[in-house]
N, C-alpha and C positions, 0 to 999 in steps of 0.2 A: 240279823239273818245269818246262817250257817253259810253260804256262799260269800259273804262278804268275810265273813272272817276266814275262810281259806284264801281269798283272794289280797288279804292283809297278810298270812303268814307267807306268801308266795307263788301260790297256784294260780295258773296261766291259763294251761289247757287241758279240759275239764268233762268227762264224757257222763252224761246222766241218761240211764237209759228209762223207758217207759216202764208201767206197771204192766206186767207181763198179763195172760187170761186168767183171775184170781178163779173166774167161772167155772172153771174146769179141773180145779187143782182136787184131788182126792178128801179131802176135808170137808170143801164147802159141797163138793156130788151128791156127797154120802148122807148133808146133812138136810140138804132142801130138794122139794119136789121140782122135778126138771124135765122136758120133755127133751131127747135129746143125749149128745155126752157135757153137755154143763150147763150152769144157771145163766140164761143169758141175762138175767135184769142183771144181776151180778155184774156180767161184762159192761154193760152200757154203761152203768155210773162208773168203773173202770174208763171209760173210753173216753168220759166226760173229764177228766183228770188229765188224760192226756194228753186231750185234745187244747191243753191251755198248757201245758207242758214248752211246747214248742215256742210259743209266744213267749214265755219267761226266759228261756235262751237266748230266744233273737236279743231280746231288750237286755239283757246281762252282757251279752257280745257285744252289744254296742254302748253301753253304757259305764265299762269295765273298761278302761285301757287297756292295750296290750291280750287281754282275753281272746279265748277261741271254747265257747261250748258245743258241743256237739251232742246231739240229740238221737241215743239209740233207740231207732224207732224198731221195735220188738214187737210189740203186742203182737200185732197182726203174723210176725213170723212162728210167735209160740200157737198163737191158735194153729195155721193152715198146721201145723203140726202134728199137732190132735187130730184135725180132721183129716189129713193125708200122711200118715204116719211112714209107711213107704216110699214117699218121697223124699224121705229123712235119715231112712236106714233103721227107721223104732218097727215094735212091733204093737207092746202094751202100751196106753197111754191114759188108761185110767186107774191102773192098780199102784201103788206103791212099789219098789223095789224087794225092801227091808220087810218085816212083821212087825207091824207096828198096834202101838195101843190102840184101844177105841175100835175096833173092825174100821183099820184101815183109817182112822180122822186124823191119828197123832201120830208122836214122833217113833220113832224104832225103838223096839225094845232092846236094849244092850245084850251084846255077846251071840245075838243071834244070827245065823249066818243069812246074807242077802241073797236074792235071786242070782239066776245064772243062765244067760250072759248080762249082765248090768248094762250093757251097750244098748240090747233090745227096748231097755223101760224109757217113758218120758219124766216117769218122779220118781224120786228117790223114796221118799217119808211121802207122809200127806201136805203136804208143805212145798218140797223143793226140788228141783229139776235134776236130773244126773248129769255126771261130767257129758255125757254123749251128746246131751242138749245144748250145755253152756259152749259145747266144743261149735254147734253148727251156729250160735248166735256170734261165736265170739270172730269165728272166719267169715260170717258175712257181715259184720262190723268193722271189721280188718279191710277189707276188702270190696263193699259195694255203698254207695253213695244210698241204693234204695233200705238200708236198713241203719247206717250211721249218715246222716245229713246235720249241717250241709256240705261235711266233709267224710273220707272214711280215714279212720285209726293209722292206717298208714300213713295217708298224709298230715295226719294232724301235728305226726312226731316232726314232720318236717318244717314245718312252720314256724 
């Protein structure tokens, strides 16, 4: 198992976050019928993933000497995201950034220049989040217990 062999080369404390809403990501929008801004069957078997996510931590935490996993629970903050985009400081949350292949399914086409402001979008490509996203996952993983448990990032370093 890939956690065991980090935790053989040294790795203590260890932060795995959740699969974020695959549902909604421009790729899979664009590709399946969906009432709505994303595929929720998509999300649910996402959520079924996660939902056993947390139970693999606890039992590595405790089964690991000296360990400390912590469990970025995300999902639920990228979705409210999408759906309350304003409360985030986004405006786009379903278009890509970049111009990408595929009408919008795949990655950026080289040398072309991205939107503007890049702060406003939720995805970058069809694919992946902008810095403005990872910026509000990564301060409230830093910082709130409701989104890093059962610790958050700051204290984990202290431990």
């Amino acid at each position: 198992m890939y956690v065991q062999r980090l935790y053989k080369l040294g790795a203590r404390k260890v932060v795995v976050f959740e699969i974020g809403p695959v549902g909604c990501i421009p790729s899979i929008i664009r590709q399946y019928e969906h009432n709505g801004q994303c595929v929720e069957e998509i999300n649910r078997f996402v959520s079924l993933f996660n939902a056993q996510l947390g139970k693999i931590l606890k039992n590595l935490t405790s089964n690991l000497p000296g360990s400390a996993f912590v469990l970025g629970h995300v999902h639920w903050l990228g979705y409210d995201a999408i759906m309350h985009p304003s409360r985030y400081g986004l405006g786009d949350v379903g278009d890509p950034c970049c111009t990408t292949w595929a009408n919008g399914t795949s990655g950026c086409i080289p040398e072309l220049q991205p939107c503007t402001p890049t702060d406003n979008h939720y995805f970058w490509d069809a694919f992946h989040l902008t810095e403005a996203v990872y910026s509000v996952i990564a301060a409230r993983c830093i910082n709130d217990t409701s989104v890093c448990m059962p610790t958050t990032i700051k204290a984990l370093v202290q431990i």
